[in-house]
N, C-alpha and C positions, 0 to 999 in steps of 0.2 A: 955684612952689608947693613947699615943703617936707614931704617924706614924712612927716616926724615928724609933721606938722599935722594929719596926715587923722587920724579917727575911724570907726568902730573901728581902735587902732589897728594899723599893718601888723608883723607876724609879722615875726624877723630869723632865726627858722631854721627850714628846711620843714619840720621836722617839725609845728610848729606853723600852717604856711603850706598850700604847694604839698601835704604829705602830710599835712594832718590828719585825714583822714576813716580813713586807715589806722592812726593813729595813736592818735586819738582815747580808746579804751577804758582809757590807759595812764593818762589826767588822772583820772580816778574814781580812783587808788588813786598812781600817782607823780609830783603837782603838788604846787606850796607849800600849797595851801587842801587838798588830801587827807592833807597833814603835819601842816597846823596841828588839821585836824579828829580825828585823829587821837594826835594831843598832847592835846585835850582830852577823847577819851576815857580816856588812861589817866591823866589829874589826878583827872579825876571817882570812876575805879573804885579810883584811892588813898584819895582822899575816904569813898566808902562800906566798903573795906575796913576804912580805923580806925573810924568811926565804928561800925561794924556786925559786926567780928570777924568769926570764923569761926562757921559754925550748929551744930558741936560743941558750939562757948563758950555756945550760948542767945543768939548774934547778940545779944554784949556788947561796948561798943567794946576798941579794945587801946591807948587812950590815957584820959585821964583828962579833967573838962570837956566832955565832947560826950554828948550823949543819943542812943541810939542813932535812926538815920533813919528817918521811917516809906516806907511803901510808894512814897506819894505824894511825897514828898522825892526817896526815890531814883528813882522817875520823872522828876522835874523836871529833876534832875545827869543821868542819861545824854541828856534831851532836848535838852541844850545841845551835841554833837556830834551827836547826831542831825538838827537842826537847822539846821546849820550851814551857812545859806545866803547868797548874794548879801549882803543885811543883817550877816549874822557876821561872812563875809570882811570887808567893809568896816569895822567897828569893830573886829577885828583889825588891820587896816593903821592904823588910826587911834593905835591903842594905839603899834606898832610904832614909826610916827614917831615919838614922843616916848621910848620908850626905847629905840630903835635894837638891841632885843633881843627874837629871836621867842617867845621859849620865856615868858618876861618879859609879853610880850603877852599872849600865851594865860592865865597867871593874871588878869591884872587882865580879861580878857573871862569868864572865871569869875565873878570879884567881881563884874560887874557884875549878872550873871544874878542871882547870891546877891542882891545888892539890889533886885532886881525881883521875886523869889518872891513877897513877900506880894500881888500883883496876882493871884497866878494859884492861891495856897494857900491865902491866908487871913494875916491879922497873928501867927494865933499861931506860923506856922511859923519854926523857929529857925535857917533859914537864911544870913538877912543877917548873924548874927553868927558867922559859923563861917568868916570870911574870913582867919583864922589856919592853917584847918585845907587853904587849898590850897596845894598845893607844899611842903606840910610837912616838913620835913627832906631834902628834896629838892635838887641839882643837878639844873641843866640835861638834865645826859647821862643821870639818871635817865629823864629824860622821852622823850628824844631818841633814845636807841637804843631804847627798848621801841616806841614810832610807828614808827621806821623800819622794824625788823626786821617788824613788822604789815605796814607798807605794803606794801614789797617781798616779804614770802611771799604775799599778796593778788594782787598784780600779777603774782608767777611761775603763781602756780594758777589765776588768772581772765581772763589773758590769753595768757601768753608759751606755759605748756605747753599749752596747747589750739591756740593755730598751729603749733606743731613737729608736735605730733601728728595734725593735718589732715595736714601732708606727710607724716609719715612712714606715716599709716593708708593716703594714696596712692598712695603710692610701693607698699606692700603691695599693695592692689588691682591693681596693674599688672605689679608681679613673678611675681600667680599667673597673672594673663589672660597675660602672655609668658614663664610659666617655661620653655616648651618652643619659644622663637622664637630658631630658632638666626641667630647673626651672629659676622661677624670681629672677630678681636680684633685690637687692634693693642698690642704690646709695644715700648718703643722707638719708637714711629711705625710700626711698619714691622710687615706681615701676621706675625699670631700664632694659637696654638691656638684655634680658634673657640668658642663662648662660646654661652650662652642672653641675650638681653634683659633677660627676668624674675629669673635670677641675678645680673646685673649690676647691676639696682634691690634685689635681696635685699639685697644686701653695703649700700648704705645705711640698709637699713629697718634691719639689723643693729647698725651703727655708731651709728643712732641711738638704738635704743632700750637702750644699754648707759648712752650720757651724760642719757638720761630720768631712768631708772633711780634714777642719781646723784641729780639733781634733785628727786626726789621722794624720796627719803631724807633729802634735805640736813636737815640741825639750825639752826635762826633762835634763837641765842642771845638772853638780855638781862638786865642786870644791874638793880639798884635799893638801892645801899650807900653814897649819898652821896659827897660830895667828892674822895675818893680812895679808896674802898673798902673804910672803912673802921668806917662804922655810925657815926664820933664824933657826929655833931651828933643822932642817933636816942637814943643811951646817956647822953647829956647832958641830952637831956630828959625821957625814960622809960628811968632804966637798968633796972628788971624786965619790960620786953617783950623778948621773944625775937626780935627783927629779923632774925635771921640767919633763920629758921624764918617770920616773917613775910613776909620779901624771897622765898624760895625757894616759898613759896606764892602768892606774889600773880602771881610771873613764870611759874611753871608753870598756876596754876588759871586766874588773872582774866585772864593775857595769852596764855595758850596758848603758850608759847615754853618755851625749852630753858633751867634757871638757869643763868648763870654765876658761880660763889660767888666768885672771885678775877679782879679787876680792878683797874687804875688808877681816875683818873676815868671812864675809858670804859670799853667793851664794846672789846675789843679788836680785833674785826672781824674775827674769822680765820674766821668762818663766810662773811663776807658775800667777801673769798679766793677762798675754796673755792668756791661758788654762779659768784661771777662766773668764776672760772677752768674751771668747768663748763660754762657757759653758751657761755663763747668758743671751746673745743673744738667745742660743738658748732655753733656759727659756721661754724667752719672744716670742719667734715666738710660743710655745709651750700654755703658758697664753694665745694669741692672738686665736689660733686652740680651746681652752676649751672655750672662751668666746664666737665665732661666733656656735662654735656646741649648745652653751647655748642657743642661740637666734636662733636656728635653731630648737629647742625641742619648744620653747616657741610660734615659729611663726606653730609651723605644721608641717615643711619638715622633722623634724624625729619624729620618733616615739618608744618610748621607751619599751623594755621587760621587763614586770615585775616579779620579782626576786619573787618567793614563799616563803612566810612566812614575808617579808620582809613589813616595812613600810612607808610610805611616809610623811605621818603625825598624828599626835597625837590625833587629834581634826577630819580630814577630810581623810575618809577613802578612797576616790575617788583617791588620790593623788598618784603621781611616779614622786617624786622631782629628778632633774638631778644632784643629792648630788656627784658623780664621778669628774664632770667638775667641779661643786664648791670647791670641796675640793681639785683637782688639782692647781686651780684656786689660793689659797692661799697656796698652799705649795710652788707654781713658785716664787710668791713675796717674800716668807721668803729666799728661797733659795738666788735668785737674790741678796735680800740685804744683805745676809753672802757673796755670792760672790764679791758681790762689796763693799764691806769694804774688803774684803781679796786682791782684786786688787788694792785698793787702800794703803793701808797700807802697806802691803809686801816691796812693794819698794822703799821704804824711811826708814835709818838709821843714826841715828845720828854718822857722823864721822867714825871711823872705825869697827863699833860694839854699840848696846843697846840690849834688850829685849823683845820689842815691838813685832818681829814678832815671837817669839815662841810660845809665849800666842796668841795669833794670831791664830796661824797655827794647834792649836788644834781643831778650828774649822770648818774647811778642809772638816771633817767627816761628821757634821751638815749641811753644806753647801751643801756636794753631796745628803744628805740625805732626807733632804724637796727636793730635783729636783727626787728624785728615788721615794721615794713617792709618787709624782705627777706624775710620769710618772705610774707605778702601777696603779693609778685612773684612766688615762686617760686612757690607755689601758683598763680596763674595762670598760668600760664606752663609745670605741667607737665599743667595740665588743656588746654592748647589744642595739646599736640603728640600725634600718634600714629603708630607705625613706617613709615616707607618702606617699603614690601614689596620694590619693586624693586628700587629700591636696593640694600638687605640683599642678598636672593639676586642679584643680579650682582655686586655685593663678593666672595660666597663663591666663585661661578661663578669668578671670575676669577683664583684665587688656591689652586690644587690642591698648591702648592709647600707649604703648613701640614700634608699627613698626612706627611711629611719625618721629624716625632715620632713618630708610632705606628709607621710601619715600622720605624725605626732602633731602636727600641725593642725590638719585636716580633724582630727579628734578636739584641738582644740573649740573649732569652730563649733563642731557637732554636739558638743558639751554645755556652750552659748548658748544654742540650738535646744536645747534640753532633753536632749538623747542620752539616753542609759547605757552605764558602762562608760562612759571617757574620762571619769576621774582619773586626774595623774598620770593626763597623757604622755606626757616626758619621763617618769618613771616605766611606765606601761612598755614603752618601745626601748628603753634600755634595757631592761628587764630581758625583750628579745633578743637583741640585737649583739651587745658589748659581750665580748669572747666568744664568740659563735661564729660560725661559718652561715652565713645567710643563702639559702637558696631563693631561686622564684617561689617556688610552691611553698616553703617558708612564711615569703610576704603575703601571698594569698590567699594562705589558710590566715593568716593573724585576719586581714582585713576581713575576711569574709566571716569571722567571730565576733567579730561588733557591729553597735548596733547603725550602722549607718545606713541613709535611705541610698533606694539606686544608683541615684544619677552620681551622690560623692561616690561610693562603692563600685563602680563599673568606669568612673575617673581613674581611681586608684589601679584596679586592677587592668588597668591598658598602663600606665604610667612603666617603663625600665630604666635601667640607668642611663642606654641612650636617648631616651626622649624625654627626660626630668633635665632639661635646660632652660625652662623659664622660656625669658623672653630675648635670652643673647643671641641670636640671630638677629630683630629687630633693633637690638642696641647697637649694632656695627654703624649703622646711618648716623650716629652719633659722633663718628671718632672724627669727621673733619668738620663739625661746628664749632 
């Protein structure tokens, strides 16, 4: 039996397979049929644009031969994306076969609907004859970057930012419930300044919500100026319409997007750059948050809930592998690197037009799809961990050689101060400290041997490793400014 044979047929990448259910949301807005459907809304709303000018003009067309549309017209042309189902798809692909051209298709699935109006309008509607007026003056790319740039700001706003922001509103949550959960740090691998929990998830809610930020500022350029950018085939037909002023209206009012008045054939893609190269930063601060929780399950400070029924391993029944973070883990880097080949590539055309980036920019979809993936993982996976308690405080128990800083520090000052005995305060505390086993009574015989006044000396000796954390509790109110 040959896999190709079966029906429905079988998925050849998980996103579409093994992960579709995570995935899923991304086909409503970055699949061929949410391109093509897409493509034919903005043929359609060129369509009613000329025919129906601006409602300054007294909704007068801005070409000559077309009456303007009535109500029910322009009903019928936005129903044709609207509609755009099972049936569409499929006389789409039908069209395509025969001209091995998508954008090419989508007009003649136009035309055909124009041919079928009067079923649904009436014989007098002048529809079937206005099959000159789609794609009029039009390239491809006119069509093709205004669709996309829709598709992909739809997909960033109705998918992608809404799971970053589930983790990051979590990570929140759990920064203020542990701002004040003191644990060891580890610097180098090796016992450092101790630390709050909830600081620690700050500094991500932080990091992330600078590349949001971004994301949600970003600009979705798109052009609509013919061939090369140049209005010739618009000026040749109607040289007294103002195309430049029509172009710059139809891209900002009817497509909601940013104009771009100078281009080649294409949109130059530096928005779409910028977005992905945004996107993959925050990948990677994202990667960075899955590998430290990984090593945070590993060393003790979490501790993981185990899923009923669920396995860890095959051989060792003991086990509750942090498979969430690992598998987030690699969804980040696939993502990353579709992103950055699509930042890199997009913006570079030979001369005034090639191919490169359509083929390209199919993968758009894949790109957001390992990062939504992984975001799905992460998210569960940071909802099913909560602190070692014990852990933590025997880390800190065990490791009195970290206030090392505050005293040599504190000597410093007292040395300022002109207090006897703190020369070479940094030597003085290595001296104790490095290959030794540090106990309390350790720290406070050294302090209680120098010459410091009370109030430093009665600081020091209340100081442990759980309450030598500064001010990281008060720094959490920092992470969403």
């Amino acid at each position: 039996m040959k896999l190709t044979d079966i029906t429905p047929a079988i998925p050849l990448s998980p996103l579409d397979g093994r992960y579709r259910r995570q995935t899923e949301p991304l086909v409503e807005y970055l699949s061929e049929p949410a391109l093509n459907r897409e493509r034919l809304r903005v043929e359609v709303e060129w369509m009613i644009l000329l025919a129906n000018g601006f409602p300054e003009q007294g909704g007068q067309p801005l070409i000559e031969g077309v009456e303007p549309l009535t109500d029910a017209e322009k009903r019928y042309l936005r129903d044709i994306p609207e509609g755009f189902d099972a049936k569409g798809i499929a006389r789409h692909a039908a069209h395509e076969s025969v001209t091995h051209h998508d954008v090419k298709a989508v007009e003649y699935t136009i035309d055909d609907a124009l041919r079928e109006s009067p079923s649904v309008l009436g014989p007098g509607t002048q529809l079937p004859r206005l099959e000159a007026l789609v794609h009029f003056a039009c390239t491809s790319e006119d069509i093709n970057n205004l669709a996309i740039a829709r598709c992909v700001r739809q997909a960033i706003e109705n998918v992608w930012l809404p799971e970053v922001q589930a983790v990051a509103d979590l990570l929140a949550d759990r920064a203020e419930r542990y701002r004040a959960r003191p644990m060891l740090s580890l610097t180098h691998g090796q016992p450092a300044t101790p630390t709050t929990l909830g600081k620690e998830l700050a500094v991500y809610v932080h990091r992330l919500g600078r590349q949001l930020r971004h994301v949600r500022e970003q600009e979705y350029l798109g052009k609509l100026n013919g061939a090369t950018g140049t209005f010739g085939a618009h000026l040749a037909a109607f040289p007294d319409v103002d195309w430049i002023e029509a172009s710059r209206r139809f891209v900002t009012e009817r497509m909601g997007l940013t104009w771009n008045p100078l281009t080649t054939q294409i949109e130059s893609h530096d928005w779409q750059a910028e977005l992905y190269g945004t996107i993959s930063h925050a990948n990677r601060i994202l990667h960075n948050l899955a590998v430290d929780v990984w090593m945070y399950i590993s060393r003790g400070v979490f501790a993981q809930e185990p899923v009923k029924g669920a396995t860890g391993s095959s051989t060792m029944p003991h086990k509750i592998n942090p498979i969430r973070f690992e598998n987030a883990e690699a969804n980040l880097e696939l993502s990353c690197a579709l992103l950055d080949s699509l930042s890199a590539t997009l913006v570079e055309s030979r001369w005034q037009r090639d191919l490169t980036d359509s083929t390209t920019q199919r993968n758009i979809g894949s790109a957001l799809g390992y990062s939504v993936l992984a975001l799905d993982n992460l998210l569960g996976g940071l909802e099913a961990i909560h602190p070692h308690d014990a852990a933590i405080d025997a880390e800190l128990a065990d490791n009195w050689e970290v206030l090392g800083e505050p005293i040599q520090t504190a000597m410093r000052a007292a040395e300022l101060a002109g207090r006897q005995g703190m020369e070479h305060p940094y030597e003085q505390v290595k001296q104790l400290m490095r290959g030794h086993e540090i106990s309390r009574e350790d720290i406070e015989s050294f302090i209680d041997s120098l010459d410091f006044d009370d109030a430093t000396r009665n600081r020091l000796r209340r100081l442990t490793p759980a309450t030598y954390t500064g001010c990281a509790d008060r720094l959490v109110d920092f992470a969403r400014r």
